[in-house]
C-alpha positions as CSV (number, residue, x, y, z in Angstrom):
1,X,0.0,0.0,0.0
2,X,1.5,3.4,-0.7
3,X,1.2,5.3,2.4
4,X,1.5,8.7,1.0
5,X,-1.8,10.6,-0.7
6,X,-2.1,11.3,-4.1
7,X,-1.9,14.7,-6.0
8,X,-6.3,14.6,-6.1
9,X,-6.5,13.1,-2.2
10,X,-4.0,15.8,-1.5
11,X,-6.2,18.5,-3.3
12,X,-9.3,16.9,-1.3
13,X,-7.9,17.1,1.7
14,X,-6.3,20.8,1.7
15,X,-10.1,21.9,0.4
16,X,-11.9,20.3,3.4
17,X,-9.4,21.8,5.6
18,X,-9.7,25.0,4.3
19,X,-13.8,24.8,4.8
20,X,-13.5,23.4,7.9
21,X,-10.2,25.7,9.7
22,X,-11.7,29.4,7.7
23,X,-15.0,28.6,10.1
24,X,-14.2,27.0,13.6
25,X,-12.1,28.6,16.0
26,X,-13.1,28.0,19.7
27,X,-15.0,30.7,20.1
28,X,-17.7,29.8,16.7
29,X,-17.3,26.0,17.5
30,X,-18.8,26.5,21.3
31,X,-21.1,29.0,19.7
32,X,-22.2,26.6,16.8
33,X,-22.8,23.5,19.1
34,X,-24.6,25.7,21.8
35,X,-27.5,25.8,19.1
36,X,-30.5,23.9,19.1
37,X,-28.9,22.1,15.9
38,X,-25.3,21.8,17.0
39,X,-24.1,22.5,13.7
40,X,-23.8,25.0,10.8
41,X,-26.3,24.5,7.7
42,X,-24.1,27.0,5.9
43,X,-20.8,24.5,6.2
44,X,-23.2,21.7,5.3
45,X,-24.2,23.5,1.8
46,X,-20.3,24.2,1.3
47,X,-19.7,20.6,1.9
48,X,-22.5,19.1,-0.6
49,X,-21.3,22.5,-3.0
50,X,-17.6,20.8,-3.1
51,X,-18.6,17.2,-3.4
52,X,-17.8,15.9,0.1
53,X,-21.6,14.8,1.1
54,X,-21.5,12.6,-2.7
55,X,-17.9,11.6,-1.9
56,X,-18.8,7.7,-1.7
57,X,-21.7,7.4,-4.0
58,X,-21.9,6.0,-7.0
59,X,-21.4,8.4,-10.1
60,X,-24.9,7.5,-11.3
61,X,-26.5,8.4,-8.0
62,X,-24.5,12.2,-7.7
63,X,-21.3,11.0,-6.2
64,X,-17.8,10.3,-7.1
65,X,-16.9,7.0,-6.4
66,X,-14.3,7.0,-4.2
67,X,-13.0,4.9,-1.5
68,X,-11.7,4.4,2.0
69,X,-8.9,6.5,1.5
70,X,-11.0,9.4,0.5
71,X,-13.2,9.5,3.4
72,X,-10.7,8.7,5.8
73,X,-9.2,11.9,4.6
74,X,-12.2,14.0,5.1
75,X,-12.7,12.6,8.6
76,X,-9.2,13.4,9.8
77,X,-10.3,16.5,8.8
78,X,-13.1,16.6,11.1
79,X,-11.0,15.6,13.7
80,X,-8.4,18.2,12.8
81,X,-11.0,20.7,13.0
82,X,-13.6,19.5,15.8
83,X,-16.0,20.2,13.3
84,X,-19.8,19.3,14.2
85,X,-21.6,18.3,11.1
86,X,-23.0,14.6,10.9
87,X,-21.2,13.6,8.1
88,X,-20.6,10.1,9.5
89,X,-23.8,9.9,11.4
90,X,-26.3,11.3,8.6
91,X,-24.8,10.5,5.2
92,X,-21.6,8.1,5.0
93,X,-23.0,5.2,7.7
94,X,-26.5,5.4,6.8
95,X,-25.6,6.1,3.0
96,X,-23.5,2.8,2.9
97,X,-26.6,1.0,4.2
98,X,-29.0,2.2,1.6
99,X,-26.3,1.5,-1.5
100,X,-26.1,-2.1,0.1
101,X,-29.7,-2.6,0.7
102,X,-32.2,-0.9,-1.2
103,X,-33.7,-1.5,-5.0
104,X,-32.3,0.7,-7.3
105,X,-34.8,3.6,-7.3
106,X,-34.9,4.3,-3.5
107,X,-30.8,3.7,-3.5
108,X,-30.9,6.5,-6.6
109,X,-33.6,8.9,-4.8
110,X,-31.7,8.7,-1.1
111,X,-28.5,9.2,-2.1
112,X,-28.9,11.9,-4.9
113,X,-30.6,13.5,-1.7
114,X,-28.1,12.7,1.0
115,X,-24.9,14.1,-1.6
116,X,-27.1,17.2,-2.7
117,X,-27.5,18.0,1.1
118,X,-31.4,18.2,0.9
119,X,-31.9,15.1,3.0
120,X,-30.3,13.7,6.7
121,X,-30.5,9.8,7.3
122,X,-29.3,8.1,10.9
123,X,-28.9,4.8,11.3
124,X,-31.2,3.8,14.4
125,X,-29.5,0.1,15.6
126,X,-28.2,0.5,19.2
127,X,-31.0,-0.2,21.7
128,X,-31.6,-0.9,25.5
129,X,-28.8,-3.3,27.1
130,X,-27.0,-3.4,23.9
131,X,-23.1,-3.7,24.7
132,X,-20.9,-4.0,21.6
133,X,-20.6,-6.3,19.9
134,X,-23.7,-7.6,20.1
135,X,-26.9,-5.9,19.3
136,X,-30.1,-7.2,20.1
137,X,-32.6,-5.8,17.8
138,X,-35.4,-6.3,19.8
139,X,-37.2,-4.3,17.2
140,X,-39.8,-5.9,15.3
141,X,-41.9,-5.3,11.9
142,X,-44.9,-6.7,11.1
143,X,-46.2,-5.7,7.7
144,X,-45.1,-2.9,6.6
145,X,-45.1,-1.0,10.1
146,X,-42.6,-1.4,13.2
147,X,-41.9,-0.9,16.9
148,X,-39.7,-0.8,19.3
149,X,-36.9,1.9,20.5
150,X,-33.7,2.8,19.4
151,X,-31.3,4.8,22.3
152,X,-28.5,5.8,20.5
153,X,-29.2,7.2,17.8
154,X,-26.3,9.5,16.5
155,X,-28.0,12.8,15.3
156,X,-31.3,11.6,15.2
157,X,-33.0,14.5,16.5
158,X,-32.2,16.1,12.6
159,X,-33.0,13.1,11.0
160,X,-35.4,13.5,8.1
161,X,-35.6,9.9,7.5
162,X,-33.8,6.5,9.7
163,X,-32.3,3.4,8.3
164,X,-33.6,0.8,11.1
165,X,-32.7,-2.6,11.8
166,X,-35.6,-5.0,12.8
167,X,-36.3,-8.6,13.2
168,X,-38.6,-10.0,10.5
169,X,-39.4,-13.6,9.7
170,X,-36.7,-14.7,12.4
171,X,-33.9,-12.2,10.6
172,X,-32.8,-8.6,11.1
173,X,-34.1,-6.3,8.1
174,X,-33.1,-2.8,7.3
175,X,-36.4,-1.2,7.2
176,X,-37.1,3.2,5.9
177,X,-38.8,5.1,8.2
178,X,-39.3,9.0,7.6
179,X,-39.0,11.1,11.2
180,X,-42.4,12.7,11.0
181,X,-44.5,9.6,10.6
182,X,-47.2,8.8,12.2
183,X,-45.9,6.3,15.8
184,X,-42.2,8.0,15.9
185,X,-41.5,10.2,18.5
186,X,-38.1,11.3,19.0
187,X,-36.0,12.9,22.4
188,X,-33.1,14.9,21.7
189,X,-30.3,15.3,23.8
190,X,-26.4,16.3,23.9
191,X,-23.0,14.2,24.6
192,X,-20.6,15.9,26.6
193,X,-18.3,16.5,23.7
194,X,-21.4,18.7,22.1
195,X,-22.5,16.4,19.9
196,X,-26.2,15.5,19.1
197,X,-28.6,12.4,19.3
198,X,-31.7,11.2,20.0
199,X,-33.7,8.1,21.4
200,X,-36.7,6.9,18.8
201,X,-39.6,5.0,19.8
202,X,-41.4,3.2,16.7
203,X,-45.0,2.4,17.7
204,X,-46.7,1.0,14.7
205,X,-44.4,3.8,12.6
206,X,-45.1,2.9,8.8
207,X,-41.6,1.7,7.1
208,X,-40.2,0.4,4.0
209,X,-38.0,-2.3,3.9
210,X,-35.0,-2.1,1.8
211,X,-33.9,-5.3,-0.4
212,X,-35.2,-8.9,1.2
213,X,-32.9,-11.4,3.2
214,X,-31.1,-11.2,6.2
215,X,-29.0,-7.7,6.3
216,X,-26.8,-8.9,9.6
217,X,-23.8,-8.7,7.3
218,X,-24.4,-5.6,5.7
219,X,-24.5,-4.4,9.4
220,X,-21.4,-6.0,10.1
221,X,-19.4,-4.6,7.1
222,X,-21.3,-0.6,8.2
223,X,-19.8,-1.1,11.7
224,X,-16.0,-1.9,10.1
225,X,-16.4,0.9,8.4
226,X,-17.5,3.1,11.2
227,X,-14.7,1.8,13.2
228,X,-12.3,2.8,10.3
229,X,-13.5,6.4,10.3
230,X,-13.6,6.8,13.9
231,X,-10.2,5.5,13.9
232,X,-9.4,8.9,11.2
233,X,-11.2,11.1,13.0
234,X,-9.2,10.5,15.7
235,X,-6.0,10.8,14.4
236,X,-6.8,14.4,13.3
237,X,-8.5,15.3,16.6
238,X,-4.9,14.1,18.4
239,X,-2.4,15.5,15.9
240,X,-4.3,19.1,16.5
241,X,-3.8,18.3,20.2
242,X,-0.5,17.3,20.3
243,X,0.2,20.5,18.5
244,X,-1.3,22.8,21.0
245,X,0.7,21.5,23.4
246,X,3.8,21.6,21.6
247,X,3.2,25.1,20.5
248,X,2.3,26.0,24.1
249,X,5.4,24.1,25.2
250,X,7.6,26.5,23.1
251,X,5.9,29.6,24.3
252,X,4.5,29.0,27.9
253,X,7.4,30.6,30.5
254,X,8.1,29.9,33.7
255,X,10.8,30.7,35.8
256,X,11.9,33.2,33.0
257,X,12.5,30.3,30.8
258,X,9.8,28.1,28.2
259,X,8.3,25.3,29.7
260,X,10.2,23.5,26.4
261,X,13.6,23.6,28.4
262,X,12.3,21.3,30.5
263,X,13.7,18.1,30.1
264,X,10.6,16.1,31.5
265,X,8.1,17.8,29.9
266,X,9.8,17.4,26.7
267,X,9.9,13.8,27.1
268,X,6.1,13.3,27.8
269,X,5.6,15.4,24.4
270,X,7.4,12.8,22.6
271,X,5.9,9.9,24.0
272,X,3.0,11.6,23.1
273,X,4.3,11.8,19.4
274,X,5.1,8.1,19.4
275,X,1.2,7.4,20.8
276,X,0.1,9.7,17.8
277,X,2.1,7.8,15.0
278,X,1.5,4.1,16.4
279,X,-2.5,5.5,16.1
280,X,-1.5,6.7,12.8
281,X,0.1,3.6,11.8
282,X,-3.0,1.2,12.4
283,X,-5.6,3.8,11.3
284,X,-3.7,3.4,8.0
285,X,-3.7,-0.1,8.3
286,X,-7.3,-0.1,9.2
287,X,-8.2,1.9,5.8
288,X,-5.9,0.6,3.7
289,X,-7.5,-3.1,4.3
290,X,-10.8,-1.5,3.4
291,X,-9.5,-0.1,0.7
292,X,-8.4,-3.6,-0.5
293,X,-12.0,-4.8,-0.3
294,X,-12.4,-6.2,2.9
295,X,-14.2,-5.5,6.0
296,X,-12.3,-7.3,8.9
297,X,-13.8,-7.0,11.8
298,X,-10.7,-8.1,13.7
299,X,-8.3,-5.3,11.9
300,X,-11.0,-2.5,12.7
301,X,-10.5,-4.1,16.6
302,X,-7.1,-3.6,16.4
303,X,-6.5,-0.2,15.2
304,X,-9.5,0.6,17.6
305,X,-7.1,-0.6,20.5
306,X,-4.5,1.6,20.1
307,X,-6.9,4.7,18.7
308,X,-8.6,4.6,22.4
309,X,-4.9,3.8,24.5
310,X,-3.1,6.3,22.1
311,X,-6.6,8.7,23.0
312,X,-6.6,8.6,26.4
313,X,-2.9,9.2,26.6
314,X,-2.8,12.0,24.4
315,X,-6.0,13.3,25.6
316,X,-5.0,13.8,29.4
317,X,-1.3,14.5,28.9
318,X,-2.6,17.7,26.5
319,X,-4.4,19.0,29.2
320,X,-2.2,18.4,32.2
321,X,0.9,19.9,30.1
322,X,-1.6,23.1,29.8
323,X,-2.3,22.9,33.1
324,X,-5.3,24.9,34.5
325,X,-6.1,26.3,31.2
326,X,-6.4,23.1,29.9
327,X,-9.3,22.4,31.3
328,X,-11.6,25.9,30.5
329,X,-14.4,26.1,27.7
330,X,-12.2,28.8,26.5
331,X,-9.3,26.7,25.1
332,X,-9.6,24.5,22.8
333,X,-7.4,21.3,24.1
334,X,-10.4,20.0,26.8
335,X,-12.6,20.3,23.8
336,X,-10.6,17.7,21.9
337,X,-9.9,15.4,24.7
338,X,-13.8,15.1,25.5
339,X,-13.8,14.3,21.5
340,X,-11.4,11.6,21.7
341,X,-13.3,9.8,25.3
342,X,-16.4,9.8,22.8
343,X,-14.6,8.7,20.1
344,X,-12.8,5.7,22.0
345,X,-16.0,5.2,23.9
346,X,-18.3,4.0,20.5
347,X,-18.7,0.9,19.2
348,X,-16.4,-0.6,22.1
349,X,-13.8,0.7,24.4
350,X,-10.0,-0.8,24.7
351,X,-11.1,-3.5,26.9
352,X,-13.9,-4.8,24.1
353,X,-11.7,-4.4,21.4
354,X,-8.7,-6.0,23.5
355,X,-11.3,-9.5,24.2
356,X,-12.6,-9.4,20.5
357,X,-8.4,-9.6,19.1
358,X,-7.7,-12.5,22.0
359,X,-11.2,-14.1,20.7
360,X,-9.4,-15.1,17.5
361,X,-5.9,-15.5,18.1
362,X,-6.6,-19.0,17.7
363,X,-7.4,-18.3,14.0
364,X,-4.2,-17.2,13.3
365,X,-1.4,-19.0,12.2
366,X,1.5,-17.2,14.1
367,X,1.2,-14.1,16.9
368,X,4.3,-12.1,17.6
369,X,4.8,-10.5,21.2
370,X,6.4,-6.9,21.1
């Protein structure tokens, strides 16, 4: 796999960047989230405007085709910039589901919608009890209606329609349900790294189903990729961290000299560095395997591992290396360490990810210990 992005990824990512960075500073980010959205409609149209919300589409259905690599690059990005807009939860997760699932027409009508920007999708999966991996989908549909409730729903409380998974005939079906229906009510609330979602109850809510059969592997394959841009999210959310506080180190005095003389202090910045690139390293990994076609649960586990130890590492040592400032609403570094404990928090922590790898080291034909 070459490591390094081409001249067109390169061009991608330098245009998201410059969206993203012109907008957010601390000060608009804390006052964009404080809304009753969370996020800025005016950034969305600039996304759909430059092709990001189409990014993974098909051509025929307003996208652009591209892969892995490309949205991976958008969502360090993200990261990079702490930017709010549901990009994973309302077009690429829910998107991916729809391309996989549905017939032609609706696939065609949702995601011309989703990469125009006209039309928000979440995926509503996660329900009561649920501890990953396993997800219960206690969620029934009988006919062409459904009910039961979804908790987690990222960014539901924007949602204009949800993909929802359901049990049907003694197998989990992906089923269309638009938010103002008739049986769905909805209840917002916040994360503590300013994010949206909601919880959805279905009682009797009319829905579509998209395709026929059992869609538990179509699940499975969304969730690897979810993982994998997590994973790149993260990376860009830590880089920007560890650059605050290296900036900070090199400017912050005390006793008449930097706080970068400091032997110690310089020390913990590397380590962080080293964190950084081993998260780098398997994020890579993570999206380059995707890139080759395959959705491996076990690779998405383990760059997961070492995106929530490398997180948490990064995350704490940013804002003890600030010290008191690190931790006001003010500054930006607390902002991005409460964005990496979310982050490392979804779809599994360490530990999860940790007994999902040792779950299959029997499937493997050698193990190395480093």
């Amino acid at each position: 796999m070459d490591f390094e992005l081409s001249d067109e990824q390169q061009l991608l990512r330098d245009t998201v960047r410059d969206v993203l960075t012109k907008k957010y500073d601390v000060e608009t980010l804390r006052s964009v989230t404080d809304t009753e959205l969370g996020w800025d409609r005016g950034i969305w149209k600039s996304l759909a405007d430059i092709g990001i919300l189409g990014l993974t589409f098909p051509e025929e259905d307003g996208g652009s085709a591209a892969g892995p690599v490309e949205f991976a690059t958008v969502l360090t990005e993200f990261g990079r910039a702490l930017a709010p807009e549901p990009y994973l939860d309302s077009v690429l997760v829910p998107g991916s589901l729809v391309g996989a699932a549905a017939d032609d027409e609706t696939r065609s009508e949702i995601l011309g919608g989703l990469a125009a920007g006209d039309l928000l999708l979440a995926f509503a999966h996660l329900e009561s009890g649920d501890r990953w991996p396993l997800a219960g989908v206690a969620t029934t549909a009988s006919g062409d209606t459904l009910t039961g409730t979804k908790t987690l729903v990222g960014h539901g409380d924007c949602a204009d329609k949800f993909v929802v998974s359901a049990r049907v005939d003694g197998e989990v079906g992906l089923f269309l349900v638009d938010a103002d229906a008739e049986g769905v009510t909805r209840t917002p609330y916040r994360t503590h790294d300013r994010r949206r979602g909601a919880q959805v109850d279905f009682a009797n809510a009319p829905a579509k189903r998209l395709g026929s059969g059992d869609a538990s592997t179509i699940i499975a394959d969304a969730e690897v990729g979810i993982q994998t841009a997590l994973c790149a999210e993260a990376v860009g959310a830590m880089d920007r961290a560890l650059a605050l506080t290296t900036d900070y180190l090199k400017t912050r005095k005390q006793f008449g000299v930097t706080l970068s003389t400091f032997e110690a202090l310089t020390h913990r910045a590397a380590d962080m560095y080293v964190l950084l690139e081993l998260a780098r390293s398997l994020s890579l990994y993570a999206t380059g395997t995707l890139a080759d076609g395959t959705a491996d649960p076990i690779v998405a586990s383990r760059a997961k591992l070492q995106i929530c130890r490398s997180a948490r590492q990064i995350g704490q040592e940013a804002i003890q290396m600030h010290g008191g400032i690190g931790m006001t609403a003010e500054y930006p570094v607390g902002h991005y360490a409460s964005r990496l404990v979310a982050i490392a928090h979804t779809l599994g922590g360490a530990e999860e990810h940790l007994s999902q790898i040792a779950g299959s080291v029997g499937d493997w034909e050698s193990i190395s210990v480093g």
